[in-house]
C-alpha positions as CSV (number, residue, x, y, z in Angstrom):
1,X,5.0,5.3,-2.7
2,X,1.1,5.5,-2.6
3,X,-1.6,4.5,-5.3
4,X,-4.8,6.4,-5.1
5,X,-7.9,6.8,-6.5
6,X,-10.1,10.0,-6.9
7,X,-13.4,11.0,-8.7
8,X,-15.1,13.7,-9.4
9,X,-19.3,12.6,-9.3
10,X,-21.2,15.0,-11.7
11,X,-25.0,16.1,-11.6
12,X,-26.5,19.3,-12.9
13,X,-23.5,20.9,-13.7
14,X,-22.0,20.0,-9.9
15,X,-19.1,17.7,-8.7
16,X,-19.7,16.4,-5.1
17,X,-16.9,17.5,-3.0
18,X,-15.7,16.1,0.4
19,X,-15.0,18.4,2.6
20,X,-12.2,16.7,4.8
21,X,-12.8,17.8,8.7
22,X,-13.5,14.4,10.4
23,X,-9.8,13.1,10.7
24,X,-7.4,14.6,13.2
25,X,-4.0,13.2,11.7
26,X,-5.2,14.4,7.6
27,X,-3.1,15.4,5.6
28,X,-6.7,17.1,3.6
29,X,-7.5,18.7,6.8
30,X,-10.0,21.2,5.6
31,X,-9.6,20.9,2.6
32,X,-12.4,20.2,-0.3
33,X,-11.9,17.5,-2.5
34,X,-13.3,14.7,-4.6
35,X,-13.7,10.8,-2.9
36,X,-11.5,8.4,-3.1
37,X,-8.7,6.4,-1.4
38,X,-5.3,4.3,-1.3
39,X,-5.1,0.9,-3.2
40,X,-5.7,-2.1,-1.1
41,X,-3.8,-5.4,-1.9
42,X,-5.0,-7.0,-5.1
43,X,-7.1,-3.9,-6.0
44,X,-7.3,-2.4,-9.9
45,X,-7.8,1.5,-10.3
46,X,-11.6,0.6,-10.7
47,X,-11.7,-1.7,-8.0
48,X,-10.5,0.8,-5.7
49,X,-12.0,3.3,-7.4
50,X,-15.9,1.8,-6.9
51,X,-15.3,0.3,-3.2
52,X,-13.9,4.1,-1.9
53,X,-16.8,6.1,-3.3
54,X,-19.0,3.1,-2.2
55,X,-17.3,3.7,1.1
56,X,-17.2,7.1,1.6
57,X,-20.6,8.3,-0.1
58,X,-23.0,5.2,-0.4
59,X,-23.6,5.4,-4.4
60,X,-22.8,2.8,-6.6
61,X,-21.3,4.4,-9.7
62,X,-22.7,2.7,-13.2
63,X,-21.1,5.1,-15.2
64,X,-16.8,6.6,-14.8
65,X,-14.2,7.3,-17.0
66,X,-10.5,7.3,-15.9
67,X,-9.5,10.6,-16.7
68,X,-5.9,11.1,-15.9
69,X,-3.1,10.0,-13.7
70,X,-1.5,13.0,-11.2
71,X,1.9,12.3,-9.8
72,X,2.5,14.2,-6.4
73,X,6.0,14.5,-5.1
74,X,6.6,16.4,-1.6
75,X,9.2,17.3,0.6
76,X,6.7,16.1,3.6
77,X,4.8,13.5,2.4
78,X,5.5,10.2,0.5
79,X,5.4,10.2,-3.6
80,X,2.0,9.6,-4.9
81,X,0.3,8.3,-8.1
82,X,-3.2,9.0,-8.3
83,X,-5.9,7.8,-11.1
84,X,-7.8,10.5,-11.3
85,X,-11.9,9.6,-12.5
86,X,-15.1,11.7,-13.2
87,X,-18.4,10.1,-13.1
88,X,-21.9,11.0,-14.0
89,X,-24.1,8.0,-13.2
90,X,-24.7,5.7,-9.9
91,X,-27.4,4.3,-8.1
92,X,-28.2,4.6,-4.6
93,X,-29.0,7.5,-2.1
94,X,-25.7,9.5,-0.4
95,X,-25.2,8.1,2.9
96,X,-22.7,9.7,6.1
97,X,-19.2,9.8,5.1
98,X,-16.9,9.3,8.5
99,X,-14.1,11.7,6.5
100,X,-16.0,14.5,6.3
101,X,-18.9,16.6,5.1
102,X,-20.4,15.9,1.1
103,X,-21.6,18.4,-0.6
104,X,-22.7,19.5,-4.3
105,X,-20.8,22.3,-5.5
106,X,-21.5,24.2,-8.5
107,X,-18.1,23.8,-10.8
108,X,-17.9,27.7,-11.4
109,X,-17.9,27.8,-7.5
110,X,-15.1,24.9,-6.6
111,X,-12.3,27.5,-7.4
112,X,-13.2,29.6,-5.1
113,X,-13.1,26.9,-2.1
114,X,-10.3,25.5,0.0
115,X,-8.3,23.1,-2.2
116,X,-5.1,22.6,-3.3
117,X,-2.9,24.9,-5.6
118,X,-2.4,21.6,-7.9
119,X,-6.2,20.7,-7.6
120,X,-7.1,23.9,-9.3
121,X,-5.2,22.7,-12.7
122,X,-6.4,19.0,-13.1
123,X,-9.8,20.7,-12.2
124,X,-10.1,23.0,-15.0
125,X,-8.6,20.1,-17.4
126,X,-11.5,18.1,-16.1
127,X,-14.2,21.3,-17.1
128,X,-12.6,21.7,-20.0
129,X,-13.4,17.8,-20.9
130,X,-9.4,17.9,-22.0
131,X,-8.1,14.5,-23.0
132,X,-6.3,11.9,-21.3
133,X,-3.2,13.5,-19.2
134,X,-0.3,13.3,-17.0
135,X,0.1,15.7,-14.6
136,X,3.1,15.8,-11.8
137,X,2.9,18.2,-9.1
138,X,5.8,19.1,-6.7
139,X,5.2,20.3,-3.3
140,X,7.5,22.1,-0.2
141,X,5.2,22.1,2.9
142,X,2.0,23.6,1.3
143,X,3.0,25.5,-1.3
144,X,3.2,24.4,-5.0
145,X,6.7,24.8,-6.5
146,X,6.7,22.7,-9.8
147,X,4.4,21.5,-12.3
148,X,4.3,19.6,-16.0
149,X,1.6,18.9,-18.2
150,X,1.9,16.1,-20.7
151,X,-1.6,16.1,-23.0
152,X,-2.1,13.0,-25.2
């Protein structure tokens, strides 16, 4: 079982994607996506939430909300629980990220990119500003084969 962190980082009606070509063994490989990471020992969501965007962009978020929690389970991959975050303040400039290339995407363009099938529906809950949620994804190989959406 993983525990994982991702955020969305607004400006102008943008998220800042990462898109994931650094990594030979990456399960992401190519792939656009938010930044974030696994737990380390002893972490909270929001400590491992702040250190991986520290890590992988430079910027020091002063403003996030915790926006949902994605369960992925695969035939290839172990289960996952992900705390999924949007944020639309930091401080500091974007630095190198060793993962892959970051770049601000306008949100009617993100759809249109290489990400995953799942990514596409907790994406549009985040643009719609939708509540808290739980969302659980099931995966065989690439392909999405199950989802359910609990609203609250």
């Amino acid at each position: 079982m993983n525990f994982t962190t991702l955020c969305y980082i607004e400006k102008e009606n943008k998220y800042l994607m990462l898109h994931r070509t650094s990594k030979k063994k990456d399960g992401n490989k190519d792939k656009w996506i938010g930044v974030g990471g696994h737990f380390e020992k002893g972490e909270s969501p929001e400590d491992c939430l702040l250190r991986e965007v520290k890590e992988e962009t430079g910027l020091e978020l002063t403003s996030y909300q915790f926006r949902g929690i994605v369960t992925f389970i695969s035939d290839e991959w172990p289960d996952e629980y992900m705390c999924l975050y949007t944020a639309d303040r930091y401080m500091g400039d974007i630095g190198n990220c060793d993962e892959g290339e970051l770049v601000w995407v306008e949100k009617e363009k993100i759809m249109d990119l290489n990400i995953w099938e799942g990514d596409k529906i907790f994406l549009k809950l985040l643009m719609e500003n939708q509540p808290f949620f739980s969302l659980k994804l099931e995966y065989k190989g690439d392909k999405l084969v199950n989802t359910f959406l609990n609203k609250y």
